[in-house]
N, CA, C and O atoms as CSV, one atom per row, in Angstrom:
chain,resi,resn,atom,element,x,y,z
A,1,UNK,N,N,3.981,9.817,-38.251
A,1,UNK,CA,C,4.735,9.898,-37.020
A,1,UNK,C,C,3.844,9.610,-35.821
A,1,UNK,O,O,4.266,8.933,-34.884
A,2,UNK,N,N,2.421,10.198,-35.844
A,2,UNK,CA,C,1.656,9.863,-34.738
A,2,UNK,C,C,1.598,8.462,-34.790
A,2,UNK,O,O,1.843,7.903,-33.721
A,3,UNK,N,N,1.301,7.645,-35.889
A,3,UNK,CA,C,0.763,6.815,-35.675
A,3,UNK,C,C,1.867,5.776,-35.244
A,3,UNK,O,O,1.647,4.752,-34.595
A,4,UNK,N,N,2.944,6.155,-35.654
A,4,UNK,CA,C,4.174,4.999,-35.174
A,4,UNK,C,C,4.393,5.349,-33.782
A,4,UNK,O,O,4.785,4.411,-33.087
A,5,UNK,N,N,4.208,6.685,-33.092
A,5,UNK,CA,C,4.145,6.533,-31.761
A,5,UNK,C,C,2.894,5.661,-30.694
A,5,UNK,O,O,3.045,5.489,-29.485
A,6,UNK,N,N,1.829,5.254,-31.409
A,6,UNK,CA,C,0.991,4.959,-31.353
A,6,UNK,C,C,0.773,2.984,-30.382
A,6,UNK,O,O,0.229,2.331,-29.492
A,7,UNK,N,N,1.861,3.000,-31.703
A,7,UNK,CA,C,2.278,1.618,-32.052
A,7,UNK,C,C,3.166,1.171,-31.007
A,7,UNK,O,O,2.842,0.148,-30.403
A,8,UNK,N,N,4.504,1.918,-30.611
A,8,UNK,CA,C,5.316,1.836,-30.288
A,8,UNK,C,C,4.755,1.906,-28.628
A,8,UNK,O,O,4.872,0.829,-28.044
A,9,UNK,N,N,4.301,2.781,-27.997
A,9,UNK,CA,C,3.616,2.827,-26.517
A,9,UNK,C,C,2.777,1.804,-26.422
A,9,UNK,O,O,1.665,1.745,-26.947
A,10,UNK,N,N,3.495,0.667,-25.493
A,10,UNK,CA,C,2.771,-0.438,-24.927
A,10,UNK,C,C,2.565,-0.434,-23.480
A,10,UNK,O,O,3.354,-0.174,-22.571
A,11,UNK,N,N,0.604,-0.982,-23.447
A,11,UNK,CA,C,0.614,-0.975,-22.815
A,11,UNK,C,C,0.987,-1.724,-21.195
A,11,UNK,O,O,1.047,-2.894,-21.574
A,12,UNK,N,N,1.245,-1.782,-19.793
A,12,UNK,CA,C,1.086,-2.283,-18.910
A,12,UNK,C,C,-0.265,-3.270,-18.582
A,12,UNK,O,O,-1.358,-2.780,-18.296
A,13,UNK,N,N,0.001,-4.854,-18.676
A,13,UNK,CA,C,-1.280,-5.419,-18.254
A,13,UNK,C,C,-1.291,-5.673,-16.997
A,13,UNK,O,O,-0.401,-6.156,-16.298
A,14,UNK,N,N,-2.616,-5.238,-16.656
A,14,UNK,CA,C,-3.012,-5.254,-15.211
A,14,UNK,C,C,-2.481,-6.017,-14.152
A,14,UNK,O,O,-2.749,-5.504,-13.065
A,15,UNK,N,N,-1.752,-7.172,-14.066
A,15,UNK,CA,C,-1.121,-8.439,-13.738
A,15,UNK,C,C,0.165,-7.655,-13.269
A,15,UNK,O,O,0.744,-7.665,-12.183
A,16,UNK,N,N,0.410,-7.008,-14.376
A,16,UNK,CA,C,2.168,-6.376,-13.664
A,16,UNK,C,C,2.202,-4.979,-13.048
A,16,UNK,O,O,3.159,-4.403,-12.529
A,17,UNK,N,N,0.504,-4.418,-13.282
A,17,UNK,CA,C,0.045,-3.125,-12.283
A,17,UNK,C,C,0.275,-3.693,-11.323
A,17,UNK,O,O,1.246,-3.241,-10.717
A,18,UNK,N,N,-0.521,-5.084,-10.589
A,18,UNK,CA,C,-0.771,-5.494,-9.777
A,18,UNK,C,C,0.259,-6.232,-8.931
A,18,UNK,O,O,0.035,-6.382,-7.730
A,19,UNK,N,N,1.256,-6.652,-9.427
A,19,UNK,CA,C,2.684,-7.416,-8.938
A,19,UNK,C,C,3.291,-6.208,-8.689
A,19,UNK,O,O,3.760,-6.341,-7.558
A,20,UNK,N,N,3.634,-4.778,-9.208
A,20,UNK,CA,C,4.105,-3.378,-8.979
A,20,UNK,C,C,3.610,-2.936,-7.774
A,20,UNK,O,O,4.338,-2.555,-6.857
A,21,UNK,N,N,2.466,-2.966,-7.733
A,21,UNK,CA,C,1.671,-2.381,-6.218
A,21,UNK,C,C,1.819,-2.855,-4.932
A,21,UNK,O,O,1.952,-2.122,-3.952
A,22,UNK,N,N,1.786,-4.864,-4.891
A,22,UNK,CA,C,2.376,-5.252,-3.972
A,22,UNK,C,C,3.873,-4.866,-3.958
A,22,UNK,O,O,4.072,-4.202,-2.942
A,23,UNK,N,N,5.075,-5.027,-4.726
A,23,UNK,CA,C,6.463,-4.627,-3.965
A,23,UNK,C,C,6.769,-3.260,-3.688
A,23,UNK,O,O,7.862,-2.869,-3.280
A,24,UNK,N,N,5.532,-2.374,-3.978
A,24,UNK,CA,C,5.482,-1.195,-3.473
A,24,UNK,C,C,5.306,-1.229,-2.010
A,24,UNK,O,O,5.918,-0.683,-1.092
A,25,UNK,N,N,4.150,-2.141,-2.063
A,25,UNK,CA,C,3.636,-2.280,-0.570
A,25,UNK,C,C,4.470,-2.944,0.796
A,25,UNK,O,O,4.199,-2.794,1.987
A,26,UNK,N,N,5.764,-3.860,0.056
A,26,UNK,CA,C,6.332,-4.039,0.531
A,26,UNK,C,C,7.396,-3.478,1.712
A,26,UNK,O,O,7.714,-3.517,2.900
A,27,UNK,N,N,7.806,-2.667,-0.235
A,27,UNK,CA,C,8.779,-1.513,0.401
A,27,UNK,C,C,8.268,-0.701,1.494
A,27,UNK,O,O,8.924,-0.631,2.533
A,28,UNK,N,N,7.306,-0.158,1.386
A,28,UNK,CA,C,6.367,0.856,2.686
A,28,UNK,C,C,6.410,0.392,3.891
A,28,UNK,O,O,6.677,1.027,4.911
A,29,UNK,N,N,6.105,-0.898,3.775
A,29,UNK,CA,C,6.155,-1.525,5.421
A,29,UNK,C,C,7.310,-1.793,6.024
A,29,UNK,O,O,7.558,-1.909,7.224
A,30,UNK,N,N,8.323,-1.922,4.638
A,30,UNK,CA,C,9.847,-2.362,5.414
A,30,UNK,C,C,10.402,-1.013,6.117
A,30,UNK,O,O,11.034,-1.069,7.172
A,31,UNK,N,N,10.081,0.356,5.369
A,31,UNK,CA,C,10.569,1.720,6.024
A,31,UNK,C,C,9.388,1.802,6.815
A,31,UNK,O,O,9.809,1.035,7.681
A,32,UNK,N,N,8.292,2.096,7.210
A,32,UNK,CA,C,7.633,2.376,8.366
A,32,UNK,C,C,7.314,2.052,9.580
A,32,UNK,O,O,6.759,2.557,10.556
A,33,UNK,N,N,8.184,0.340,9.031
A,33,UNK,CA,C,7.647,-0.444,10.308
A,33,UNK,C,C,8.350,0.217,11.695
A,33,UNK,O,O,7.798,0.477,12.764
A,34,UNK,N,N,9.711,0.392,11.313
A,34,UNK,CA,C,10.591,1.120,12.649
A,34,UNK,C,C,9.776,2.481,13.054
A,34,UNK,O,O,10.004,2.647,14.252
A,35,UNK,N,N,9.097,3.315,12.671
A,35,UNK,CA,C,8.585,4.164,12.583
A,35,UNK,C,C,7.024,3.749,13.643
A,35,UNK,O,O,6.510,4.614,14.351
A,36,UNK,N,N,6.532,2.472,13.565
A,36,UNK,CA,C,5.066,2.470,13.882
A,36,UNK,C,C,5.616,1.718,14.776
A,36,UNK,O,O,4.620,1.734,15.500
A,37,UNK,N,N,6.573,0.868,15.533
A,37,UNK,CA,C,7.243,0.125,16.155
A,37,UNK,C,C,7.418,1.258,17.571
A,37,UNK,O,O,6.856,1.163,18.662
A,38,UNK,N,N,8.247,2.158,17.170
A,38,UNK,CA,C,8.151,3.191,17.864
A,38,UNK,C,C,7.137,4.042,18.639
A,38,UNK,O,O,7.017,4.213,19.852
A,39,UNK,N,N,6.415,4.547,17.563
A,39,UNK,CA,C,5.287,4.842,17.728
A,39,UNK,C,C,4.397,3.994,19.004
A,39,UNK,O,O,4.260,4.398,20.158
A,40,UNK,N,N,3.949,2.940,18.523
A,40,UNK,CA,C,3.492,1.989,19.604
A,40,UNK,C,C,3.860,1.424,21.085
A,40,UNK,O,O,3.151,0.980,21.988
A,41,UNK,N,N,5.364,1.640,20.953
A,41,UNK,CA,C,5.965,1.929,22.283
A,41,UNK,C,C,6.009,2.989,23.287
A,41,UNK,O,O,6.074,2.906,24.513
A,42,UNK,N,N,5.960,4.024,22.495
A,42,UNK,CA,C,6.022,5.385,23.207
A,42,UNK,C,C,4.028,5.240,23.616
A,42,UNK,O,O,3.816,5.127,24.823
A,43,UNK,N,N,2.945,5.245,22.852
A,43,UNK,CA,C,1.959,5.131,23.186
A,43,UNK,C,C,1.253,4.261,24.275
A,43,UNK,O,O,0.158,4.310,24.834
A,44,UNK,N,N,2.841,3.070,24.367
A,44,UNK,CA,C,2.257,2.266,25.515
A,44,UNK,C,C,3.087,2.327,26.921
A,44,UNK,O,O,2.966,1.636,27.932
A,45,UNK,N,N,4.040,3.483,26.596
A,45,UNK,CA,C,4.711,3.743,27.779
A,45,UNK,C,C,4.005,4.787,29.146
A,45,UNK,O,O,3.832,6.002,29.254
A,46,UNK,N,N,3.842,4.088,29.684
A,46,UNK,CA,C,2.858,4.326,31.403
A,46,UNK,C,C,4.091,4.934,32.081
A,46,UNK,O,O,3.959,6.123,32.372
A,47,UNK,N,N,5.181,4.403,32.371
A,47,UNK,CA,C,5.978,4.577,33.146
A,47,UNK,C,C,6.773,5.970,32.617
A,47,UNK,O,O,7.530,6.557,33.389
A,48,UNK,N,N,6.618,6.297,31.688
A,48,UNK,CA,C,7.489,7.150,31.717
A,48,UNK,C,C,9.343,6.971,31.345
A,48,UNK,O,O,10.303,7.740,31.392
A,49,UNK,N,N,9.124,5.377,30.939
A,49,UNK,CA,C,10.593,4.935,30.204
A,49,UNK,C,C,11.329,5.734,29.086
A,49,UNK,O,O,12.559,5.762,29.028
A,50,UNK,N,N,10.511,6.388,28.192
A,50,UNK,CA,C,11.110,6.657,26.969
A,50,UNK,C,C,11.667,8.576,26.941
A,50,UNK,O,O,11.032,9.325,27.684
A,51,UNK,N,N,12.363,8.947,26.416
A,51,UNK,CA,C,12.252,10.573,26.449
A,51,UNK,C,C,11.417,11.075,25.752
A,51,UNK,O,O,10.730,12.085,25.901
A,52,UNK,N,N,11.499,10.185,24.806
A,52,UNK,CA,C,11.143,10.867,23.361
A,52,UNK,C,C,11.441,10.268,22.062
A,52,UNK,O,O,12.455,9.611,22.295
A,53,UNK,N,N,11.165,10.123,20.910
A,53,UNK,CA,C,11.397,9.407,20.213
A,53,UNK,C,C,12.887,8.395,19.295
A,53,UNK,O,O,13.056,7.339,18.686
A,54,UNK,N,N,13.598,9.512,19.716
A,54,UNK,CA,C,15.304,9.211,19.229
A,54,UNK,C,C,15.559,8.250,20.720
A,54,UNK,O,O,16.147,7.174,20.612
A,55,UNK,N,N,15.175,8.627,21.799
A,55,UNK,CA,C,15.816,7.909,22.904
A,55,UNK,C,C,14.577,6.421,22.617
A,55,UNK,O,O,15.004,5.273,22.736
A,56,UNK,N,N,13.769,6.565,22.416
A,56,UNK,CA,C,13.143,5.783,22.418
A,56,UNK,C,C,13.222,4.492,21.577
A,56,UNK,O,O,12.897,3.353,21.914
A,57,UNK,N,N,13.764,4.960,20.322
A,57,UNK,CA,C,14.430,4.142,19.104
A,57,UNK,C,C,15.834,3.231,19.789
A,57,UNK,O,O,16.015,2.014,19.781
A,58,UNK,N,N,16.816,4.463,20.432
A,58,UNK,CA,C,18.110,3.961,20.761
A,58,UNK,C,C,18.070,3.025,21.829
A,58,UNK,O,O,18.957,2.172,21.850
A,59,UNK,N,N,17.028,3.027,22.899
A,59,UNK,CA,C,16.904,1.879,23.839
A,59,UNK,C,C,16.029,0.856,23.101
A,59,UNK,O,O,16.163,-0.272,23.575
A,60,UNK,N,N,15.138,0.938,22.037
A,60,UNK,CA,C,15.257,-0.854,21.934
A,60,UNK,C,C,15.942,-1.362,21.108
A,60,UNK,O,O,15.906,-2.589,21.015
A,61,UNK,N,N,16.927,-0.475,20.097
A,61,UNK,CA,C,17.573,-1.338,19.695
A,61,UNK,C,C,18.872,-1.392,20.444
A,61,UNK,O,O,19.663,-2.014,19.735
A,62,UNK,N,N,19.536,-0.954,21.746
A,62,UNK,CA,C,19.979,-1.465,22.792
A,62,UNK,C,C,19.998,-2.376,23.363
A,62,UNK,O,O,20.977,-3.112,23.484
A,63,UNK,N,N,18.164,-2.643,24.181
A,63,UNK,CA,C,18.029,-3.549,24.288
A,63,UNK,C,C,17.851,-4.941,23.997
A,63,UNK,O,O,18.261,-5.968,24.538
A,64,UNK,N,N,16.924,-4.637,22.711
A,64,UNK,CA,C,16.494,-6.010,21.709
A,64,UNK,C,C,17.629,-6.133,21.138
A,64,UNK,O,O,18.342,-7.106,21.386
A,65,UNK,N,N,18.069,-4.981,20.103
A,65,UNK,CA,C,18.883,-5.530,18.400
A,65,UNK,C,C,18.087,-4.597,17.959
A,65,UNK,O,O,17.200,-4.011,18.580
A,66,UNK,N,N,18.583,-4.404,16.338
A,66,UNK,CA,C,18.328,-3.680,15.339
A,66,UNK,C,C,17.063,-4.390,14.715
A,66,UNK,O,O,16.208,-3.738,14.115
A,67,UNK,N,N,17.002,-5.451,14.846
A,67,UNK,CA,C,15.834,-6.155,14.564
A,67,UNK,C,C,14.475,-5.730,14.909
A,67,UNK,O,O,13.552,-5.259,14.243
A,68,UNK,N,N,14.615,-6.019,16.086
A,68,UNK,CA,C,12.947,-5.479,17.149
A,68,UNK,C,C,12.502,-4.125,16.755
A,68,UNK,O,O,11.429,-3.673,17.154
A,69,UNK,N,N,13.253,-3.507,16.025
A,69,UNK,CA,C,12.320,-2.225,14.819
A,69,UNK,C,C,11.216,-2.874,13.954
A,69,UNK,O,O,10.178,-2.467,13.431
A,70,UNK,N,N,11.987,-4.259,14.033
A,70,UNK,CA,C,10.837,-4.386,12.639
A,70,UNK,C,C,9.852,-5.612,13.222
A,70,UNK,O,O,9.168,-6.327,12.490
A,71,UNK,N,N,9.909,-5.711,14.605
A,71,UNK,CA,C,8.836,-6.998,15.256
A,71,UNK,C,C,7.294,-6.140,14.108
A,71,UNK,O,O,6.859,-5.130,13.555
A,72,UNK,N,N,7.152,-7.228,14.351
A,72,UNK,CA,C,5.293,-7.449,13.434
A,72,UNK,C,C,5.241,-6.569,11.905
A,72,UNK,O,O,4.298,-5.818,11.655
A,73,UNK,N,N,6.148,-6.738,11.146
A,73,UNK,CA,C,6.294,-6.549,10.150
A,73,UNK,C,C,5.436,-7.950,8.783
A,73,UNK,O,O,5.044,-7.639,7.658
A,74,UNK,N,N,5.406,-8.673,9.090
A,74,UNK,CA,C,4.454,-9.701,8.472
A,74,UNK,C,C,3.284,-9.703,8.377
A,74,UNK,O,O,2.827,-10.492,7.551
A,75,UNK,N,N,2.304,-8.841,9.161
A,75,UNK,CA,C,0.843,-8.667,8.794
A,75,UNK,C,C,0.895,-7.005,8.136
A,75,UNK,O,O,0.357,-6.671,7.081
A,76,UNK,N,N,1.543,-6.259,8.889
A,76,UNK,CA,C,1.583,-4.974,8.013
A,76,UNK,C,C,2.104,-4.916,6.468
A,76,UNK,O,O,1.680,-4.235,5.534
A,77,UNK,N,N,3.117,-5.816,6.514
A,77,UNK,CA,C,3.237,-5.757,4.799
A,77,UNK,C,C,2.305,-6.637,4.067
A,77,UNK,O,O,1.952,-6.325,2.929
A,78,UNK,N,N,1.814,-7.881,4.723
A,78,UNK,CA,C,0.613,-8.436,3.872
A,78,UNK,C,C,-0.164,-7.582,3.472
A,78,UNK,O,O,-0.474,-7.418,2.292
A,79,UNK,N,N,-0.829,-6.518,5.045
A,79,UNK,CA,C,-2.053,-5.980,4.905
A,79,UNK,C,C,-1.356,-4.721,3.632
A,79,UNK,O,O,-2.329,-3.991,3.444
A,80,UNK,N,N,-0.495,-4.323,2.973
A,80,UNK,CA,C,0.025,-3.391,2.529
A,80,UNK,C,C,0.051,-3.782,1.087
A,80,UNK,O,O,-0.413,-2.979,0.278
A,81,UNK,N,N,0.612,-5.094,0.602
A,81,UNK,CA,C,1.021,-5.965,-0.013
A,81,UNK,C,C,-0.053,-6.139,-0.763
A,81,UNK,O,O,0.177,-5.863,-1.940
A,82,UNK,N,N,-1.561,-6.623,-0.467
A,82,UNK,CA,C,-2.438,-6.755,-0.646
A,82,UNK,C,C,-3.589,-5.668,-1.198
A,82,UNK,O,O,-4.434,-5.925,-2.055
A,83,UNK,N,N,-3.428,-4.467,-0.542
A,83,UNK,CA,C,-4.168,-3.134,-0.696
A,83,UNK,C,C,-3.678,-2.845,-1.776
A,83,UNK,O,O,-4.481,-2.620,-2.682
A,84,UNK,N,N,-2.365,-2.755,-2.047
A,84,UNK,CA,C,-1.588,-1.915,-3.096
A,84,UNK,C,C,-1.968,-2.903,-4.719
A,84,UNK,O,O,-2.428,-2.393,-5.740
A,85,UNK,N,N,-1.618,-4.369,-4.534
A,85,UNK,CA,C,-1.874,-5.228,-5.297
A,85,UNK,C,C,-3.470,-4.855,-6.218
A,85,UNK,O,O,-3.825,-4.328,-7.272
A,86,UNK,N,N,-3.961,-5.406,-5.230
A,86,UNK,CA,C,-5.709,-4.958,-5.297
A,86,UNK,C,C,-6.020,-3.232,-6.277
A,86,UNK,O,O,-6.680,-2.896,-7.260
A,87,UNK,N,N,-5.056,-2.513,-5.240
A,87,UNK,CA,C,-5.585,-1.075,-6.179
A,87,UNK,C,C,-4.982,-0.477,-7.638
A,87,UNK,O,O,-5.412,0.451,-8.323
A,88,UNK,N,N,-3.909,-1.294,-7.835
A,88,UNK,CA,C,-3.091,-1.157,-8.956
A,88,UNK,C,C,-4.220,-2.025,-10.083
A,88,UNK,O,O,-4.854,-1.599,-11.049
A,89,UNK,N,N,-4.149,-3.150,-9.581
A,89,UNK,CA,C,-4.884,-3.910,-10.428
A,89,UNK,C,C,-6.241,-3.828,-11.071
A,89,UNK,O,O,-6.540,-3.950,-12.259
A,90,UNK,N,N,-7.072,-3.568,-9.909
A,90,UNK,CA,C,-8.450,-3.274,-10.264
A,90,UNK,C,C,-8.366,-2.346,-10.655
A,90,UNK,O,O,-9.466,-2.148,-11.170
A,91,UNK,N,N,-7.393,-0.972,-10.905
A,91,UNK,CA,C,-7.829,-0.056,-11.265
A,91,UNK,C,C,-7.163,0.266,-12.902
A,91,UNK,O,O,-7.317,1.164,-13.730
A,92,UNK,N,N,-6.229,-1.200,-12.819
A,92,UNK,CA,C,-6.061,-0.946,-14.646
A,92,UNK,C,C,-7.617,-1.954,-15.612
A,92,UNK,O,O,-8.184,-1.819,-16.696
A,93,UNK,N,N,-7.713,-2.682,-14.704
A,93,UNK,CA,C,-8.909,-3.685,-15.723
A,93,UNK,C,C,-10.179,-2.366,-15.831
A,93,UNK,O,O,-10.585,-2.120,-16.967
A,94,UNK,N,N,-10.837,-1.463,-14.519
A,94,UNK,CA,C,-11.543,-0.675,-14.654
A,94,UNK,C,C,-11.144,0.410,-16.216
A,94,UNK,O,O,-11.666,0.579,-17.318
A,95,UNK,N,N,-10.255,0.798,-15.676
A,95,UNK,CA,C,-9.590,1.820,-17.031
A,95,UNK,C,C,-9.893,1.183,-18.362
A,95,UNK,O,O,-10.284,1.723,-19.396
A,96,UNK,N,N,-9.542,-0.503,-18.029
A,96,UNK,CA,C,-9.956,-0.461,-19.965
A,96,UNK,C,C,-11.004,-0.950,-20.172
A,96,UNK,O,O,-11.213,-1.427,-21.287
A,97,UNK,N,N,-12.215,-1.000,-18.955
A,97,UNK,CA,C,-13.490,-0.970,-18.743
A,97,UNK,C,C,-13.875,-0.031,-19.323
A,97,UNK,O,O,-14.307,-0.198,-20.464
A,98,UNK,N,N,-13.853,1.172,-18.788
A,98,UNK,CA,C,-14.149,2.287,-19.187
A,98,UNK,C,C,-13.865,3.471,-20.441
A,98,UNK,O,O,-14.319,4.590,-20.679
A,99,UNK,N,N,-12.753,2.469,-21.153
A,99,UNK,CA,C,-12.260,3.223,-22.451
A,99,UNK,C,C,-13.588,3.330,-23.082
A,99,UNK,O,O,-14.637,2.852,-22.648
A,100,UNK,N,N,-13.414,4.021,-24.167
A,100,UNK,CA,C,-14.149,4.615,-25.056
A,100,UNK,C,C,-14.205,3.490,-26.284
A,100,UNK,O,O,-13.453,3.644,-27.246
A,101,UNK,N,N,-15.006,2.491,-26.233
A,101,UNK,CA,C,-15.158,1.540,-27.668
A,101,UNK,C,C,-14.616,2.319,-28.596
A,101,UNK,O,O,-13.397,2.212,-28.730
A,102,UNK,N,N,-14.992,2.821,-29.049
A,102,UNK,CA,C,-14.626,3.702,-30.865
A,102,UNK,C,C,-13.319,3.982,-30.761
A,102,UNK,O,O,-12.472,3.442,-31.473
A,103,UNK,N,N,-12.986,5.093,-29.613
A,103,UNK,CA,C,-11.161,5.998,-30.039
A,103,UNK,C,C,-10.602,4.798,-29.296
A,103,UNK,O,O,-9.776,4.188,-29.975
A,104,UNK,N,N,-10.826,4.280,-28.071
A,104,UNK,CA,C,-9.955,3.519,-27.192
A,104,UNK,C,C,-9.360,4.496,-26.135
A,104,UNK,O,O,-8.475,4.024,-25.420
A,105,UNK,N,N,-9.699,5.702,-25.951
A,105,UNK,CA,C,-9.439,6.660,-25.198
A,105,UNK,C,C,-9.966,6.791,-23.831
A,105,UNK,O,O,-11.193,6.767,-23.922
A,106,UNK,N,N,-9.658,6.897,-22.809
A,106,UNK,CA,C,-10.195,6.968,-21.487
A,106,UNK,C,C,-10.401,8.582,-20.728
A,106,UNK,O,O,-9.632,9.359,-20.161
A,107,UNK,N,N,-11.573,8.588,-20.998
A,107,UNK,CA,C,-12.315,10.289,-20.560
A,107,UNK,C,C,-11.879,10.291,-18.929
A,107,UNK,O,O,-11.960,9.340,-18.151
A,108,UNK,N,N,-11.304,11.906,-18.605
A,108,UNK,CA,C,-11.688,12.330,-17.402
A,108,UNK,C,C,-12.273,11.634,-16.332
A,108,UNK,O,O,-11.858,11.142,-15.282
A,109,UNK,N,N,-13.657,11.762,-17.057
A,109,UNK,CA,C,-14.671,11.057,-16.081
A,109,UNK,C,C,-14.313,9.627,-15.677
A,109,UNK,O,O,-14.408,9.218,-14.520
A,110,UNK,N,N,-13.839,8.801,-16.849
A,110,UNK,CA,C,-13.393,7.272,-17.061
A,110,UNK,C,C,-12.480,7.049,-15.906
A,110,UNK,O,O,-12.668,6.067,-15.189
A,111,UNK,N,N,-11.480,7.902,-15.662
A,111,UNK,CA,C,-10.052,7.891,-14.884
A,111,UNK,C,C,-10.726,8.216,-13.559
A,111,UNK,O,O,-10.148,7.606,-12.659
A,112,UNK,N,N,-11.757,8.969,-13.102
A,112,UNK,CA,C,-12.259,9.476,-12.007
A,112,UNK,C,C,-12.782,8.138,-11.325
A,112,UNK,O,O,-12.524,7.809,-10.168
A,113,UNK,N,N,-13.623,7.358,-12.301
A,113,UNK,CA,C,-14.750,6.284,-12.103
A,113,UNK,C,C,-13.806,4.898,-11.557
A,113,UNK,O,O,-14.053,4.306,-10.506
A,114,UNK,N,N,-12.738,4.548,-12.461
A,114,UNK,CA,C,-11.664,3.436,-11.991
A,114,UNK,C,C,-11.224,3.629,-11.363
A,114,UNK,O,O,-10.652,2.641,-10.902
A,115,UNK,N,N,-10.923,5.013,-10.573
A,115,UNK,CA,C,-9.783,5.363,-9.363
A,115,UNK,C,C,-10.886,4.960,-8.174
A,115,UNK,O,O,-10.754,4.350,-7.113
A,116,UNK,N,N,-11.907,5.509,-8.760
A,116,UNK,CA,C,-13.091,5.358,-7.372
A,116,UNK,C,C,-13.397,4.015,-7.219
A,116,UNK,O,O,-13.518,3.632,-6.056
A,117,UNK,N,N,-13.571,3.104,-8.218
A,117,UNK,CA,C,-14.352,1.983,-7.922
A,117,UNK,C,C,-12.743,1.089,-7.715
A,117,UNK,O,O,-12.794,0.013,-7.118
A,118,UNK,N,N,-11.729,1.462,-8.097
A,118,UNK,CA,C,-10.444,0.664,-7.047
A,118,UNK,C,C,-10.885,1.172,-5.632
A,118,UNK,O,O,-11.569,0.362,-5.006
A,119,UNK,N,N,-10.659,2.185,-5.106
A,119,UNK,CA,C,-10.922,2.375,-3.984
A,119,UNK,C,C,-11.841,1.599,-3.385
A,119,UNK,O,O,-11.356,0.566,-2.923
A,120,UNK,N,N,-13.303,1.768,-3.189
A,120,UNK,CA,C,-14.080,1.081,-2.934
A,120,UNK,C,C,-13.587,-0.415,-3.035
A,120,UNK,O,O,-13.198,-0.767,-1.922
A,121,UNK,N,N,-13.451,-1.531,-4.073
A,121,UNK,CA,C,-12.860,-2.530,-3.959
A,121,UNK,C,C,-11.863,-2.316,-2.513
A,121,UNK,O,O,-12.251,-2.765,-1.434
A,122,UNK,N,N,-10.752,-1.693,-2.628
A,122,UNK,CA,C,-9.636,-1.711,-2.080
A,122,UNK,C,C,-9.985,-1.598,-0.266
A,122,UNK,O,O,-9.441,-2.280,0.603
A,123,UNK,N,N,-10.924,-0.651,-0.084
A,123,UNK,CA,C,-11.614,-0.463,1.103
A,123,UNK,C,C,-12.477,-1.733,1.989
A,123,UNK,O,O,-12.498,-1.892,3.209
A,124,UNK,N,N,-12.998,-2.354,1.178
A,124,UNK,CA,C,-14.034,-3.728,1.345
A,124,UNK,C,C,-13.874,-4.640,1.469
A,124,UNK,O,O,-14.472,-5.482,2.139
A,125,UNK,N,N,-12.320,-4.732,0.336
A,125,UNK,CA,C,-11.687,-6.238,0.188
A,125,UNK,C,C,-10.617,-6.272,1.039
A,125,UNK,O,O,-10.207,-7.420,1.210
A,126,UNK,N,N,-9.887,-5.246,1.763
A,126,UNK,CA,C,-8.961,-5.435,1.731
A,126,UNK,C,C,-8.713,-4.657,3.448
A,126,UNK,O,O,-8.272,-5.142,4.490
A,127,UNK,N,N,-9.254,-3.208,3.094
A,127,UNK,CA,C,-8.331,-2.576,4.465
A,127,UNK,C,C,-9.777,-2.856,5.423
A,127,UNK,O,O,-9.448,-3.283,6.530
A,128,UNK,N,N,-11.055,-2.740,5.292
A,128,UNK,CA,C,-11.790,-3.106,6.424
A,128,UNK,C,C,-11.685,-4.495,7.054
A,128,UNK,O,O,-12.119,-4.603,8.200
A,129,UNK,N,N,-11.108,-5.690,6.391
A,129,UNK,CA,C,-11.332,-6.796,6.957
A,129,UNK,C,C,-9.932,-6.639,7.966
A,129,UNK,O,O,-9.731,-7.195,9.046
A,130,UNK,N,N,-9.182,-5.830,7.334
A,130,UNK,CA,C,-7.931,-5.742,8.289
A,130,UNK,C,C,-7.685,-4.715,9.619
A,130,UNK,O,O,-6.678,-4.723,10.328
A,131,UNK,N,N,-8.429,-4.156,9.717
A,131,UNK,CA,C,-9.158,-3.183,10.467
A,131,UNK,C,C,-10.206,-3.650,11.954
A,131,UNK,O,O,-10.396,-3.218,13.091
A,132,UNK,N,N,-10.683,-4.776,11.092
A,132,UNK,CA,C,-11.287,-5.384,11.799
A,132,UNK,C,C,-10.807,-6.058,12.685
A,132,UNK,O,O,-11.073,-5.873,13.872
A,133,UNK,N,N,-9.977,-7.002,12.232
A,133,UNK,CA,C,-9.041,-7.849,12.503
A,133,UNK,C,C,-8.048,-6.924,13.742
A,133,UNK,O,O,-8.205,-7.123,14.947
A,134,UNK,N,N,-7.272,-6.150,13.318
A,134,UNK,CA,C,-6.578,-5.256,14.281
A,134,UNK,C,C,-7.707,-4.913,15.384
A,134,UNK,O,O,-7.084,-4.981,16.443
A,135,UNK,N,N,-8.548,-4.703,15.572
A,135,UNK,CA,C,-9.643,-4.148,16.505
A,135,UNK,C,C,-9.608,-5.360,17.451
A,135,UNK,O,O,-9.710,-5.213,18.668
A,136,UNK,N,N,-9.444,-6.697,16.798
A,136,UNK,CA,C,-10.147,-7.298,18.000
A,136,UNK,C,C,-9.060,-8.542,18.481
A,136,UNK,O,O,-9.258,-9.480,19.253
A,137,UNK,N,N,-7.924,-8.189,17.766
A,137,UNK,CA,C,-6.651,-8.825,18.156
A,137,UNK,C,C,-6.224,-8.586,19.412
A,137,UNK,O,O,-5.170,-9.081,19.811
């Protein structure tokens, strides 16, 4: 019985970790963008235009459309798109880096080491160059 369960649990190759992570990343930016849209308005309001955040929502899409929630939604979901891609991915090829030759089993430590060294990747490749980029835009 173990061993037909064995058989039967297939695994995910890294390719479709990695295609999973971007439309994750997608999704994130499509709900937050109204959220950081906002955000950024109220932070750049001098005058004293906005009340507060509900009034603040209801006058631009007053003014603009329902749309202008989601102005600059194309670099945030790249930059999202990309991170998520990157950390899904690198962190399944690490995992079967780190299996155990003999059982094929991935130790504690193994799962600690691929989560970390996605990160790192994910940090270097991905969110500092975009970071950067935002800084001097």
């Amino acid at each position: 019985m173990a061993e037909e369960n064995s058989r039967s649990k297939k695994t995910i190759p890294p390719y479709m970790k990695a295609i999973s992570g971007s439309l994750g990343g997608i999704v994130e930016a499509s709900c937050l963008q109204p959220i950081d849209v906002i955000k950024t308005r109220l932070q750049l309001d001098r005058t004293g235009a906005y009340k507060g955040i509900f009034h603040c929502g209801s006058t631009i899409v007053h003014n603009e459309g329902v749309r202008a929630l989601w102005k600059g939604l194309t670099p945030f979901a790249t930059h999202l798109t990309l991170k998520y891609a990157l950390r899904m991915g690198s962190n399944a090829v690490l995992q079967t880096a780190f299996k155990d030759s003999e059982t094929g089993k991935l130790s504690p430590q193994g799962r600690v080491m691929a989560g970390f060294g996605a990160g790192v990747l994910e940090a270097l490749m991905i969110v500092t160059p975009f970071e950067v980029l935002l800084t001097f835009a």
